[in-house]
C-alpha positions as CSV (number, residue, x, y, z in Angstrom):
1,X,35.0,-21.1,1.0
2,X,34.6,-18.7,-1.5
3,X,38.1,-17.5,-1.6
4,X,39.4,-21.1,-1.6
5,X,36.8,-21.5,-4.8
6,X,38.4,-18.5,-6.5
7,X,41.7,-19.8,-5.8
8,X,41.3,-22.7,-7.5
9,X,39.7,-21.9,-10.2
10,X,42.4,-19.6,-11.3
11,X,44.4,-22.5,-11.1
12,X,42.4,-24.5,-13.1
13,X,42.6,-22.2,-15.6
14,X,46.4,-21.8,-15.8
15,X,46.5,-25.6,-16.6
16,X,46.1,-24.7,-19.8
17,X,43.3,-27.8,-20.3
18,X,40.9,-26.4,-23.2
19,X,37.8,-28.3,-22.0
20,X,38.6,-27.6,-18.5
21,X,39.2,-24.2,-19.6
22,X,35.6,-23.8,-21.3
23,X,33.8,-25.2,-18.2
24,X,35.5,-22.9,-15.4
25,X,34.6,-19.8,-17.9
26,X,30.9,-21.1,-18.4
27,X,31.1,-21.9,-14.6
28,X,31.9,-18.2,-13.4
29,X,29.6,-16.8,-16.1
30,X,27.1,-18.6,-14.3
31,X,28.2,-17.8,-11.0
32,X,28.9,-14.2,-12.2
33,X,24.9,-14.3,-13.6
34,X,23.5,-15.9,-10.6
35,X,25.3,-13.7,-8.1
36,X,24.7,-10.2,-9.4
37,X,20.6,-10.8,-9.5
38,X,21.1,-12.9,-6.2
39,X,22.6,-9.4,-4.4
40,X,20.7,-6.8,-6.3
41,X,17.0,-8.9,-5.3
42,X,18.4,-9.5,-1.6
43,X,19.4,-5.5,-1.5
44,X,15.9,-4.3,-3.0
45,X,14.1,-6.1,-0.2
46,X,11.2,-6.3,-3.0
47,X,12.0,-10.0,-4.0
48,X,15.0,-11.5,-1.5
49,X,13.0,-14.9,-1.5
50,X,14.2,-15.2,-5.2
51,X,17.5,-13.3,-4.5
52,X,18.4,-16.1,-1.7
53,X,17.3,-18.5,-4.4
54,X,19.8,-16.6,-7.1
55,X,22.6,-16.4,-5.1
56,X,22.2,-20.5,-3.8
57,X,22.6,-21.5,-7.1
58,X,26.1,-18.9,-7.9
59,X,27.7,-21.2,-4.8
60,X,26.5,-24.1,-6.4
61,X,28.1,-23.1,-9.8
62,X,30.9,-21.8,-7.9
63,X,32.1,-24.9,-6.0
64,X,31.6,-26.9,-8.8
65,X,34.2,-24.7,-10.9
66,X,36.8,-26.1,-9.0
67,X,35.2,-30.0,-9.6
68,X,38.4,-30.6,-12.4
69,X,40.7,-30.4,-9.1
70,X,39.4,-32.9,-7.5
71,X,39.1,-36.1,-9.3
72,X,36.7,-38.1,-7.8
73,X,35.7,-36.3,-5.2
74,X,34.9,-33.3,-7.7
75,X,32.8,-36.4,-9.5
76,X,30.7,-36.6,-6.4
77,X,30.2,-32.8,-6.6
78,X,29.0,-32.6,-9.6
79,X,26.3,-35.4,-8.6
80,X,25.2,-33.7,-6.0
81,X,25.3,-30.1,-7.6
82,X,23.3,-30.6,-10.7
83,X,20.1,-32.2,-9.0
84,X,20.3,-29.2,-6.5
85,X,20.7,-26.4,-9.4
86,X,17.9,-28.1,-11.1
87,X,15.4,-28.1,-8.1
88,X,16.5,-24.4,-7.1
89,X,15.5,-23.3,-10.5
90,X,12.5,-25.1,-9.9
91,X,11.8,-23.0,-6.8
92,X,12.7,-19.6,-9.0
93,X,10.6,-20.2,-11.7
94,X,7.3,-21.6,-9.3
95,X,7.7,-18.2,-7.1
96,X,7.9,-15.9,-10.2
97,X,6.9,-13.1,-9.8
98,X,5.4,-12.9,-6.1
99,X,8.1,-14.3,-4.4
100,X,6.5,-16.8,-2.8
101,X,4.1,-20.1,-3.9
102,X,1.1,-18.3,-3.5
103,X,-1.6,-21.6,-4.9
104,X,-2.1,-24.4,-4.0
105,X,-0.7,-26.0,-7.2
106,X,2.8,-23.9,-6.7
107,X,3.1,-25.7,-3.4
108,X,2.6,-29.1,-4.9
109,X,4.8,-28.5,-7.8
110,X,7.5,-27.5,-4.7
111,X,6.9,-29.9,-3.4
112,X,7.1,-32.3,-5.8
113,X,10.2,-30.8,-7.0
114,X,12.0,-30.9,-3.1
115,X,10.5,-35.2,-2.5
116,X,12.0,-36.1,-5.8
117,X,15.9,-33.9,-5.0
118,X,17.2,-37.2,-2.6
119,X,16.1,-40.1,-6.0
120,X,18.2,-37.6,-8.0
121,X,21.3,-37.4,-5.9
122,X,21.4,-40.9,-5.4
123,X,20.9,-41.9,-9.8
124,X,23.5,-39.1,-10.0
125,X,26.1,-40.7,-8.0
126,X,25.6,-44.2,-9.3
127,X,26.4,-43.1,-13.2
128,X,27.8,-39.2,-12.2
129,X,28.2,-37.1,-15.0
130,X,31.8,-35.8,-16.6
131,X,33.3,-33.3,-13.8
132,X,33.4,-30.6,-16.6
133,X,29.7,-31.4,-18.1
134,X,27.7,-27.8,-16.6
135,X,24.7,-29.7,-17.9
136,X,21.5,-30.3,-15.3
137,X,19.6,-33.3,-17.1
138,X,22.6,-33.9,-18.9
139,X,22.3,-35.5,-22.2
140,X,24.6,-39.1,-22.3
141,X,27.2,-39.5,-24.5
142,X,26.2,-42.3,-27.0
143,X,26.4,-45.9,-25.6
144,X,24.4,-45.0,-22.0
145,X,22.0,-47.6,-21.1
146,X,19.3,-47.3,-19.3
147,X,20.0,-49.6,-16.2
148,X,18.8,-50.2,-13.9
149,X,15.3,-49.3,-13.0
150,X,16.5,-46.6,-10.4
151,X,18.3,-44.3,-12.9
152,X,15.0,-44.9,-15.3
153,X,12.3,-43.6,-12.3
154,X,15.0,-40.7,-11.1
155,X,14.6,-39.6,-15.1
156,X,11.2,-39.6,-15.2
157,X,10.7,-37.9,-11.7
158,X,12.9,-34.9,-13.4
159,X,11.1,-35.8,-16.8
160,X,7.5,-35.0,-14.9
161,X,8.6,-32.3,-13.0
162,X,9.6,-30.2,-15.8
163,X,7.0,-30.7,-18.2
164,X,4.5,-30.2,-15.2
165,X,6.7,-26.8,-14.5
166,X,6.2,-26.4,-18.3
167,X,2.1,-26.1,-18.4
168,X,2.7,-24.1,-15.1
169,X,4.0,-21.6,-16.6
170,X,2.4,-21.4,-19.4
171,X,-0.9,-21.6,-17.6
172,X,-0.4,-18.5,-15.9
173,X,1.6,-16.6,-18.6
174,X,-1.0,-13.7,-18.4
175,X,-0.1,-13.3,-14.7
176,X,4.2,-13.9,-14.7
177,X,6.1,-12.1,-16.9
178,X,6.6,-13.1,-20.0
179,X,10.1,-12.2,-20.7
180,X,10.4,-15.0,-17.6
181,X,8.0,-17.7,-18.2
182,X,9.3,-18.0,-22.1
183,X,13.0,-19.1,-21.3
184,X,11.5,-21.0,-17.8
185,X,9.5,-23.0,-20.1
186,X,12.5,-23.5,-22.8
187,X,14.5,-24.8,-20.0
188,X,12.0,-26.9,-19.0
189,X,11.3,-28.7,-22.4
190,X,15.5,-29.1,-22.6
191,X,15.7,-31.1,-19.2
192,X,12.3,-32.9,-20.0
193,X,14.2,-34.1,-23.2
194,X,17.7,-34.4,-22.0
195,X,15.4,-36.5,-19.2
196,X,13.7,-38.5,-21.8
197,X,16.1,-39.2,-24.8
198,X,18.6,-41.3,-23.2
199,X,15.4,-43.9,-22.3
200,X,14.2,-44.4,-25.7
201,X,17.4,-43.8,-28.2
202,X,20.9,-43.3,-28.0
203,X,21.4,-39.4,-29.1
204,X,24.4,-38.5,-31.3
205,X,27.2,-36.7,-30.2
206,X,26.2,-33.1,-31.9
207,X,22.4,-33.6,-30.2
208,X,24.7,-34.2,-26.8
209,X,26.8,-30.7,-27.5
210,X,23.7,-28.4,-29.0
211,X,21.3,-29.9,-26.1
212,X,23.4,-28.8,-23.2
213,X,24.9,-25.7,-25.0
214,X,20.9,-24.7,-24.7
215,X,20.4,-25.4,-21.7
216,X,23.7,-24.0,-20.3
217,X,22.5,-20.4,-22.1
218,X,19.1,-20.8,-20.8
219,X,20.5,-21.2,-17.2
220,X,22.5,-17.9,-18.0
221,X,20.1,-15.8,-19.2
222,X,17.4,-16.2,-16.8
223,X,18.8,-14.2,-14.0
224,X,18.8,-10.8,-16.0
225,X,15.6,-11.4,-17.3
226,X,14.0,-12.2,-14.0
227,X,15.9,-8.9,-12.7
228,X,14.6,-6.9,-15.6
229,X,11.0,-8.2,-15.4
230,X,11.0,-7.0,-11.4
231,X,12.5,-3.8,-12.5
232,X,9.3,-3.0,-14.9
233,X,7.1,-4.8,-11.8
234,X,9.0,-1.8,-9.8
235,X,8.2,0.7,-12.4
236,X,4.8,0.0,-12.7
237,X,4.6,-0.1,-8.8
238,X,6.2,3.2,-9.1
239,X,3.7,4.6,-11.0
240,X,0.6,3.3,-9.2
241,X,2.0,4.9,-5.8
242,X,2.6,8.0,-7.8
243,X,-0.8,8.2,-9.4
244,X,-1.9,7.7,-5.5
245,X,0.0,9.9,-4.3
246,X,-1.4,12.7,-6.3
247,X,-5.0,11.3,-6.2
248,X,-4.3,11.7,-1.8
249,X,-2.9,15.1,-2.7
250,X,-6.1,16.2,-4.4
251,X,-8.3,14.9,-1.9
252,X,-6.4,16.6,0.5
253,X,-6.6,20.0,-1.1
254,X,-10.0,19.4,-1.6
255,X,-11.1,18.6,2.0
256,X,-8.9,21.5,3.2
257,X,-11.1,23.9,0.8
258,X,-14.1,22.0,2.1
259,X,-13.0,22.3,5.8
260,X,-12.3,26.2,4.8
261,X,-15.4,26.7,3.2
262,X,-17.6,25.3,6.4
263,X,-16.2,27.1,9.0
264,X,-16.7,30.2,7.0
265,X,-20.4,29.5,6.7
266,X,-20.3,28.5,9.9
267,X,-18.5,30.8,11.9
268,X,-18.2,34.4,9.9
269,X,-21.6,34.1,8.0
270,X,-23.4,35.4,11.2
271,X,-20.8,38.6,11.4
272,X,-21.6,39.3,8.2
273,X,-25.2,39.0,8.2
274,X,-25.1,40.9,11.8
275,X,-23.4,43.9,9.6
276,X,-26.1,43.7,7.2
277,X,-29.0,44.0,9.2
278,X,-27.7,46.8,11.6
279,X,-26.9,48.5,7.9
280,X,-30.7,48.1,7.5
281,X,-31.5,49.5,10.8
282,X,-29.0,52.5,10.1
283,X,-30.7,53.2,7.3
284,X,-34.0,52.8,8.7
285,X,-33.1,55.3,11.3
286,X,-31.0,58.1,9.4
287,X,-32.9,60.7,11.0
288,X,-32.3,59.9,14.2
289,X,-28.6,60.6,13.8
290,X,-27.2,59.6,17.4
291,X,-29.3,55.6,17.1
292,X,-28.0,55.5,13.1
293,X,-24.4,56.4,14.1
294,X,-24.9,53.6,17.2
295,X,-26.0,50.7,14.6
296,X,-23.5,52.0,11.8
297,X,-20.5,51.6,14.7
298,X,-21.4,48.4,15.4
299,X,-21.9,47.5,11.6
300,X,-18.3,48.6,11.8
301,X,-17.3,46.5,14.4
302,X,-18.9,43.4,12.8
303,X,-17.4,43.4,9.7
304,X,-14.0,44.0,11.3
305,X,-14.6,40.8,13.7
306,X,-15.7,39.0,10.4
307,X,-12.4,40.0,8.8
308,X,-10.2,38.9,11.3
309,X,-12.5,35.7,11.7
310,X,-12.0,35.0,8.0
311,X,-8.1,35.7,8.2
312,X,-7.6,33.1,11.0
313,X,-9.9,30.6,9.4
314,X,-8.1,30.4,6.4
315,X,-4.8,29.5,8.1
316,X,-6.8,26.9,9.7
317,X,-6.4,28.6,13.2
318,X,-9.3,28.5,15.4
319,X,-12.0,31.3,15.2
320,X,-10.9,33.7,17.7
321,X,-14.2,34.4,20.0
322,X,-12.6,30.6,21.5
323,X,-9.4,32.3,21.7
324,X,-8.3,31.9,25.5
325,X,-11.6,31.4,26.4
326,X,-14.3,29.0,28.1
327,X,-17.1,28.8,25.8
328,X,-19.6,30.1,27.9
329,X,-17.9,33.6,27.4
330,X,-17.1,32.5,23.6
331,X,-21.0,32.6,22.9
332,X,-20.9,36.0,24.6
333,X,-18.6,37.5,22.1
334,X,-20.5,35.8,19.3
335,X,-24.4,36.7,20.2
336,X,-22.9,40.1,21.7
337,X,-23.9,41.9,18.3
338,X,-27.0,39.8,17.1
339,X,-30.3,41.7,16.6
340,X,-32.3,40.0,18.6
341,X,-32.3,38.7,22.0
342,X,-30.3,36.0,23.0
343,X,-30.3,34.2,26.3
344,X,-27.6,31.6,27.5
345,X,-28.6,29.4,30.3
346,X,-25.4,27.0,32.1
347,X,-21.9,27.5,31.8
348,X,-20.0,24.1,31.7
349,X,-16.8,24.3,32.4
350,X,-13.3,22.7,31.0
351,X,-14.9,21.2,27.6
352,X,-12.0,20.1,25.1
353,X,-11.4,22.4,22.2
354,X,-12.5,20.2,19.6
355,X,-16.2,20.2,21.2
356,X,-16.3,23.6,22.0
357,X,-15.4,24.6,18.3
358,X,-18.2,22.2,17.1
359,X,-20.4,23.6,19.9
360,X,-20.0,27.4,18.6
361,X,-20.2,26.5,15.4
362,X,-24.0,25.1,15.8
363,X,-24.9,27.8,17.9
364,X,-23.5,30.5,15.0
365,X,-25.4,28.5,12.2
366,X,-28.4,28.2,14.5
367,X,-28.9,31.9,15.5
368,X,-28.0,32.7,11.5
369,X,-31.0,30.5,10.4
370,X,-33.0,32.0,13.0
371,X,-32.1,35.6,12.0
372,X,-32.3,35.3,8.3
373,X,-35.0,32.8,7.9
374,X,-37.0,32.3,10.8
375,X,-37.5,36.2,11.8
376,X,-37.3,35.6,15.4
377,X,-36.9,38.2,18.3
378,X,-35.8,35.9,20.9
379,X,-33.5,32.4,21.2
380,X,-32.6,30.4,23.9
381,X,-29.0,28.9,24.5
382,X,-29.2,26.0,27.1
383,X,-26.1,24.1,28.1
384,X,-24.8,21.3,30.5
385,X,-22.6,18.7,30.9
386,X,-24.3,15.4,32.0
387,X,-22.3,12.3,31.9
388,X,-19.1,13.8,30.9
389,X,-21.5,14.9,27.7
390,X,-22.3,17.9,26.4
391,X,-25.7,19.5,26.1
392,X,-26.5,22.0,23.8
393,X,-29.9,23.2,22.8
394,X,-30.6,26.6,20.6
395,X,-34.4,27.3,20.4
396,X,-35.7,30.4,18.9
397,X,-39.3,31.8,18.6
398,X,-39.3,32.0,14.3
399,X,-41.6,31.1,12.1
400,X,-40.3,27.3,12.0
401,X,-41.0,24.7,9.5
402,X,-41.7,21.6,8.3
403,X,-38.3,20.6,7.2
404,X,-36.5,17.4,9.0
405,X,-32.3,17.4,9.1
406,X,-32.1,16.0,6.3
407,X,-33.4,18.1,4.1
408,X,-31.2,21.3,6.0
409,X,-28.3,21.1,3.9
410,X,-26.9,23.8,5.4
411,X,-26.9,21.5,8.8
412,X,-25.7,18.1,7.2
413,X,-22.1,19.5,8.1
414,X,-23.0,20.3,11.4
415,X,-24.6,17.0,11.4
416,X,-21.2,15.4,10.0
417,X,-18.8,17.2,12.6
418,X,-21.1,16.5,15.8
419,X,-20.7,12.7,14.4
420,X,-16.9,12.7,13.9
421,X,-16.7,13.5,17.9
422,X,-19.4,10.6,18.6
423,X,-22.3,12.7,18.8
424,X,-25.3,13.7,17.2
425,X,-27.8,16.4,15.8
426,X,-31.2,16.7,16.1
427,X,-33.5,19.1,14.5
428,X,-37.2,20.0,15.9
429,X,-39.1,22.5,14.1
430,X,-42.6,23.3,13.7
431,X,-44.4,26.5,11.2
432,X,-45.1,29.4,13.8
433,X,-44.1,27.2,17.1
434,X,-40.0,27.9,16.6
435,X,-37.0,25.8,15.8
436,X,-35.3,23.7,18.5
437,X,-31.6,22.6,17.8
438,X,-30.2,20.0,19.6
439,X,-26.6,18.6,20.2
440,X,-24.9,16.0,22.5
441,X,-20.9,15.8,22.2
442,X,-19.1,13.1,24.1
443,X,-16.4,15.3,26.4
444,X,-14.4,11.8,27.3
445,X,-10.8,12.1,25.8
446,X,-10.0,9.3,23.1
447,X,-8.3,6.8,25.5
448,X,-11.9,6.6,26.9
449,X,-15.0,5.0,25.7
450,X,-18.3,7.3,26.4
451,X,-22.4,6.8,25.4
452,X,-24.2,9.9,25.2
């Protein structure tokens, strides 16, 4: 079809005919127009809706280039083209600029537009337009009469439509583009009057040529502009993914430090507080040269754990007491250097790595709270796995207090990571009975859904 349109259009051309001439150029403009933002909408997959629309009415405008050809039969074309041009550009200009009739008025005004396209065909066929006329409500040459009634009602359905399409558009001119809904609504008020005229005067022949010039360059324009007002719709969308982007990218940074930052304080705060008290110690016991050198070598080894602690946590690695091992024997490494006694009870046995790190890091906040603030000599590490959950209590024998969870900020995030695994945190402390910290962890893997 479209190389048999071609075809004969460049032989309509070589005729020579002036006026024929003029219509197959204003005829391929339009298909040219039409076509282009009918490809370049369809390829962007951001508006193909409108781009099927688009490229509907360049076959329209290209079939009827070759209308001259075909003498009557080109007559009936033309009938049948402009009342479908007319309701397709109805259909562009109701979806601008979602792509789609979003209200309820867009679907009636669609709807309208598609009931009243069969009443047009038929008034156009009974008095068709000039084969060469690339009018769509064309304006008639002086003497047309406005007989009988169905040509009148087929001109006021297109006369209502437009002007509805008009206030449409102009209605929601804060929402469409404007660069869109200004030549939609010029269009509309040139096919309301081209619509209108003929029913209550004859027009002269200059009103016939100015008023379907107009409308022929309003037809023409309103492809680029509808491409150009997606393109700054695209730009702006561009922009608003960008700003999210980097708004993403700064949170991310941001709960990467965070991340860093607690499983420091969880994790290497107790080496380095270890170090610090058997510093103390040392110093306390200087003269007795053989215990001092015994608490300075283990300061020594606890700031060198710490170290390497600290190195691994910053590349995000786990801390390396889990490192290849249960986490029975991971609290061994951790409380092995603690000054004061510590006692694990229960060894559970194959818990995933994500609850063990949570696990060890209670248990290191836990026995650092007890250390620096609660001065106790003893704590108590109970674990078990009940329910394919795990247990975990840390009691000590401090001074205690009368502080609940949440007023332990340094727990909240302990609090926080227990609760991203489904568990919980409880806090029991009482002034000179002890603290008692409590954790369950659900163990089940995350096709499975476990209660603890």
């Amino acid at each position: 079809m479209l190389g048999g349109s071609l075809v004969a259009t460049i032989r309509v051309i070589q005729s020579g005919d002036p006026e024929t001439t003029l219509f197959v150029a204003t005829a391929l403009a339009l298909v040219c127009s039409y076509g282009t933002a009918g490809m370049i909408l369809i390829g962007s997959t951001a508006n193909p809706l409108t781009g099927m629309l688009f490229f509907a009415v360049a076959m329209v405008w290209l079939a009827r280039s070759t209308g001259p050809l075909h003498g009557v039969s080109g007559t009936g074309m033309a009938a049948v083209a402009h009342p479908l041009v007319w309701t397709l550009l109805v259909a562009i200009l109701v979806t601008q600029p979602h792509s789609g009739a979003r209200t309820r008025a867009d679907r009636i005004l669609l709807a309208a537009a598609l009931g009243g396209l069969p009443l047009l065909i038929v008034e156009s066929r009974a008095a068709p337009a000039s084969p060469i006329d690339p009018c769509l409500a064309c304006l008639p040459e002086p003497g047309w009469a406005a007989e009988p009634y169905q040509a009148v009602a087929a001109r006021l359905v297109v006369s209502v439509v437009a002007i509805w399409l008009a206030v449409h558009l102009i209605r929601r001119w804060q929402r469409a583009q404007r660069i869109v809904a200004l030549p939609g609504v010029l269009i509309c008020l040139q096919v309301s009057a081209a619509a209108v005229v003929p029913l209550l005067t004859t027009p002269s022949h200059v009103a016939w040529l100015v008023g379907n010039a107009a409308g022929v360059v309003l037809q023409i324009l309103i492809p680029p502009l509808v491409l150009l007002a997606n393109a700054r719709g695209w730009q702006a969308d561009a922009a608003l993914w960008e700003r999210r982007y980097e708004q993403e990218a700064r949170n991310g940074r941001h709960r990467a430090r965070s991340e860093i930052e607690r499983d420091l304080h969880d994790g290497a705060q107790l080496r380095l507080i270890n170090a610090t008290l058997l510093l103390q110690m040392a110093r306390k016991t200087i003269r007795d040269t053989a215990e001092a050198d015994a608490h300075l070598d283990t300061a020594v080894t606890e700031l060198t754990m710490a170290l390497t602690e600290l190195r691994l946590l910053s590349r995000g690695l786990r801390p390396p007491a889990l490192d290849r091992r249960e986490l029975h024997e991971a609290l061994v490494a951790l409380t092995a250097n603690t000054p004061v006694t510590v006692r694990i009870e229960g060894r559970p046995r194959l818990v995933p790595r994500e609850v063990a790190e949570a696990a060890y890091f209670v248990v290191a906040e836990a026995l650092t709270n007890a250390v620096r603030h609660g001065g106790a000599s003893t704590v108590v590490i109970r674990m078990r796995m009940e329910q394919n959950c795990l247990h975990l209590e840390v009691c000590d024998d401090g001074s205690g207090s009368t502080r609940t969870l949440d007023d332990q900020d340094c727990l909240s995030h302990l609090s926080r990571r227990a609760e991203a695994l489904g568990g919980r945190l409880e806090l029991e402390s009482r002034p000179g009975v002890g603290t008692t910290l409590r954790t369950v962890i659900p163990c089940a893997s995350s096709s499975q859904t476990t209660r603890c």
